[in-house]
N, C-alpha and C positions, 0 to 999 in steps of 0.2 A: 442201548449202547453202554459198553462197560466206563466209558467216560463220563459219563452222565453220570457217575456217582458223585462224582465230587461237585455237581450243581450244588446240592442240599448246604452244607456248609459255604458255599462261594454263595450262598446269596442270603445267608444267614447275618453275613462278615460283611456285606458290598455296602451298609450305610456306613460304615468307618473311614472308603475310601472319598468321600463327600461330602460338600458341607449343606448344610440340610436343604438350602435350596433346592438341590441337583440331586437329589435321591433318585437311586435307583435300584430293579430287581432282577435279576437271573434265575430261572428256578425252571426246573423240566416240569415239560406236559407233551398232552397228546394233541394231535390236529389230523381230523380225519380219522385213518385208522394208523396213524404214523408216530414213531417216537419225533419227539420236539423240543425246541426250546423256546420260551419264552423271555422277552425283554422286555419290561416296563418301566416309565419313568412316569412322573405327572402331565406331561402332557400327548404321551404317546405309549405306542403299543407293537410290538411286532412279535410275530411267531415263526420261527423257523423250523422245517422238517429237517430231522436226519436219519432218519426211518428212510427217507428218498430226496432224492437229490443232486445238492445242497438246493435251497427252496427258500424263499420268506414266503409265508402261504397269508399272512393274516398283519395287515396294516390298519389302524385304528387311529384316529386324533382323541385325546381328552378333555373334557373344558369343565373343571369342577366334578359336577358328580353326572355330566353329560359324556356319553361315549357317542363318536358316529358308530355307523357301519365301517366291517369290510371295506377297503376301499379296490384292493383285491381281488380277479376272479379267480371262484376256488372249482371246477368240477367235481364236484362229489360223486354223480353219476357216473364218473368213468367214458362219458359219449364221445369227446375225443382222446383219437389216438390214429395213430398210423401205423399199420402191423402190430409188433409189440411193445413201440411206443406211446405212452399215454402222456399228453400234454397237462393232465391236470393243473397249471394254472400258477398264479403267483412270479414271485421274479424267480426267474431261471439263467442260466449261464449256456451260451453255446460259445463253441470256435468258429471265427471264418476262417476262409481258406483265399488266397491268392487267387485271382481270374475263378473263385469256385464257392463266394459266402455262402450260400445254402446248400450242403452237401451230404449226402447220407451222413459222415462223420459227427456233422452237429449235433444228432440227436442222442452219439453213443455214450453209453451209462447215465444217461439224466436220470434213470428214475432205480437206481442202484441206493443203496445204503450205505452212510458215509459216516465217518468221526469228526467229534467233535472236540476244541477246547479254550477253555474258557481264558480270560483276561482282566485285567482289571477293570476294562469299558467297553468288555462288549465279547464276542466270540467269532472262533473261527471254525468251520465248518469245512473238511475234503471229502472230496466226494470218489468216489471209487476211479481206479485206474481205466483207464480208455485204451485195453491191453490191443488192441487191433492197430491204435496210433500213436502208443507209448505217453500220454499224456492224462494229467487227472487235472478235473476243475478244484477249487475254492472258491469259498465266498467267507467275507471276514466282514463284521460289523461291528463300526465302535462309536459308542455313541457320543456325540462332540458336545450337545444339553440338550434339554428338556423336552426338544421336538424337533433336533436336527442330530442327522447320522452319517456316518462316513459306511460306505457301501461299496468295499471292495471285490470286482471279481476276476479270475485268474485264472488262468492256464498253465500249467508247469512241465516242461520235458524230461520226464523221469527216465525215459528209454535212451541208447547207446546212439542214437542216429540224429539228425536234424530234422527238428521241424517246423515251420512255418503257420505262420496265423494270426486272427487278435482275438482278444475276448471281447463277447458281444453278449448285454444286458439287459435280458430282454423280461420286461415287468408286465404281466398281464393284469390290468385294472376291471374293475366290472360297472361300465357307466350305465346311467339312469339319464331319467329325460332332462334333469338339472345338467348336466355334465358337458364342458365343452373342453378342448386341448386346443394348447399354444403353443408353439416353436420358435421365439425371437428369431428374428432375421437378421443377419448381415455384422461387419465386424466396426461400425460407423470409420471407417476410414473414408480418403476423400479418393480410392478404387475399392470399389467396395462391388462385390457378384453376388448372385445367388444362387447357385447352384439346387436344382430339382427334380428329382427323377422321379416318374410314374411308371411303375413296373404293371404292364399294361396287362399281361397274362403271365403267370410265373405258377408251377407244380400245382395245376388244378387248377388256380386262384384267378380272377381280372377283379381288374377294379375300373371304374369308369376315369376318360380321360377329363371327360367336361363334369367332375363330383359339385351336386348341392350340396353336400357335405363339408365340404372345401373352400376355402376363400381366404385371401391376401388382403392383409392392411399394410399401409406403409412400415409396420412394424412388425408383424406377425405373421406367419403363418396359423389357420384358426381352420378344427376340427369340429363338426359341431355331430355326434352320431345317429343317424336317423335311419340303421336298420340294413345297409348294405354292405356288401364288401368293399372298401378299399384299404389303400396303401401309397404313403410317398416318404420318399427318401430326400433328406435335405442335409446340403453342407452347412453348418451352421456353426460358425465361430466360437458366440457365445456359448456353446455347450451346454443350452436348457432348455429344456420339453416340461412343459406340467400340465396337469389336471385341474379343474375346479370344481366343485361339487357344491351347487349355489344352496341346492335344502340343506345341506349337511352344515355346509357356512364354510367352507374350509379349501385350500387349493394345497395338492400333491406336487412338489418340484423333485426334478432329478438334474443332476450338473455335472458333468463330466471334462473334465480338458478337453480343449481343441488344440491337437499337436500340426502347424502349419505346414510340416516337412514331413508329416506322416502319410502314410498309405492307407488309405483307407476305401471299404465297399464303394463303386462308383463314383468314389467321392466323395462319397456321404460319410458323416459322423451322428446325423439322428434321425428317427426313425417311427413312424406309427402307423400302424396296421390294424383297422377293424374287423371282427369277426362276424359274420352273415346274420340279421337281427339283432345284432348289436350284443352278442353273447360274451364279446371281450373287449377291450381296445388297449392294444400294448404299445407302450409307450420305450422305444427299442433305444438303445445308445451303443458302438460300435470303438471298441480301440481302434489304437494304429498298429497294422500288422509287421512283423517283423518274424525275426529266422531267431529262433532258438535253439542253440548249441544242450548238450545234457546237462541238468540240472537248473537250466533258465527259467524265469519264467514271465507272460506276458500280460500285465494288466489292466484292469478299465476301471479305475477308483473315480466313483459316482459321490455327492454329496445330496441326501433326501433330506426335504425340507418339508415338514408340515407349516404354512403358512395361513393368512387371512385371504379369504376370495380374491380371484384376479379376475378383472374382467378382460378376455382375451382378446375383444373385438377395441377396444378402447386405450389398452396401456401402451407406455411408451417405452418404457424400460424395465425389466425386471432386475429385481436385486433380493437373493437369498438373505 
């Protein structure tokens, strides 16, 4: 990408903007067979495609001269896709649509080549026009310290006409047999609901209603993946889903608002979906949707936290 030239110098100049605590690096690479960008600080790692996209393909924790894994699934193989869409993997950006969140529309230009440019903490990435519905994604990252990031993604109405929707941020993780997900429950008010959808068959897909994979603490909803499909949909106040990855030592959080007068999918604000032998499990979060006039545009500003292991079955509160 012709923007990427001025990585080399932006990250040549990016310790001056910090004090040495907080260092950090910007510098292009490849991922896959994709132009990218890379963001490093000391305790974390991310890689974003603009070769295709916009994309984070590669999330890493640091701890000394210890790196985990990926925490990220990346298809290399190319094995899914849907016509001439290919999900290859990482966080991705779709639109819902009013009475219609999963809609042919959501998949158009995901895997298009995009620009990019840089900031003083972090970058922004557009991804190609969505000429069929007058609208293009973004995703913008800046990094707030050393293992926490603001992770914005967007929607924009560049076309003459109205249109409708939210941005929905959906992060495809690749768990192991350590790996279990959380969804705190409930807004501790003294009317306090929990709204929960199980999308029982949806485009190909079921998921069992009675899941062993699945189970309620009085604080949690808790994922635990052992190899089949499913999928629930939850309203959830608090606005946080994470990860834990008990070998690696580390838990994945994502945090998003919960706008109480928003509209959103069934309800729902979060979101996780396993893939069939446990090939993915994305951990999804959903704006409030709304009508975009020309030049609008609609966002789902996420906060990712690499944190210390949660245990998902036992905590009482999470706090980023």
């Amino acid at each position: 990408m012709t923007k990427l030239t001025a990585l080399a110098q932006f990250a040549h100049n990016i310790h001056a903007h910090f004090p040495e605590s907080f260092a950090m690096e910007i510098q292009k690479t490849t991922f896959d067979t994709f132009d990218a960008v890379e963001i490093k600080t000391a305790k974390a790692r991310l890689i974003v495609t603009v070769g295709t996209g916009p994309r984070v393909a590669h999330l890493s924790a640091i701890k000394g001269k210890f790196e985990t894994r990926n925490l990220l699934f990346w298809d290399y193989a190319r094995k899914y896709h849907r016509k001439d869409w290919f999900l290859l993997g990482g966080h991705r950006i779709w639109g819902t649509r009013p009475l219609g969140d999963e809609s042919e529309e959501a998949y158009t230009a995901d895997n298009a080549p995009c620009k990019v440019k840089i900031s003083k903490r972090g970058i922004t990435v557009i991804g190609s026009e969505m000429e069929a519905f007058g609208v293009h994604k973004t995703l913008s990252i800046k990094v707030l310290d050393d293992a926490t990031f603001e992770v914005e993604s967007s929607l924009t109405n560049v076309g003459s006409l109205l249109w409708s929707g939210g941005a929905w941020a959906l992060t495809a993780t690749l768990p192991t047999k350590a790996c279990t997900y959380g969804i705190p429950l409930g807004d501790g008010s003294n009317w306090d609901m929990i709204p929960i959808v199980i999308p029982k068959t949806w485009g190909g897909h079921t998921t069992l209603v009675n899941d062993p994979q699945v189970s309620l603490t009085e604080h949690c909803l808790v994922f635990e993946p052992k190899g089949r499909e499913a999928k629930r949909m939850v309203q959830a106040p608090q606005g946080l889903i994470g990860m834990t990855d008990a070998s690696e030592k580390i838990s994945f959080l994502k945090h998003s608002p919960f706008d109480v007068d928003g509209k959103y999918p069934l309800g729902c604000n979060l979101a996780f979906y396993n893939g069939p032998k446990n090939f993915m499990t994305e951990m999804e979060s959903m704006g409030a949707e709304k009508t975009l006039k020309p030049g609008e545009t609609v966002r789902n500003t996420e906060t990712w936290a690499l944190r210390d292991p949660i245990d998902w079955k036992k905590v009482k509160q999470v706090k980023l």
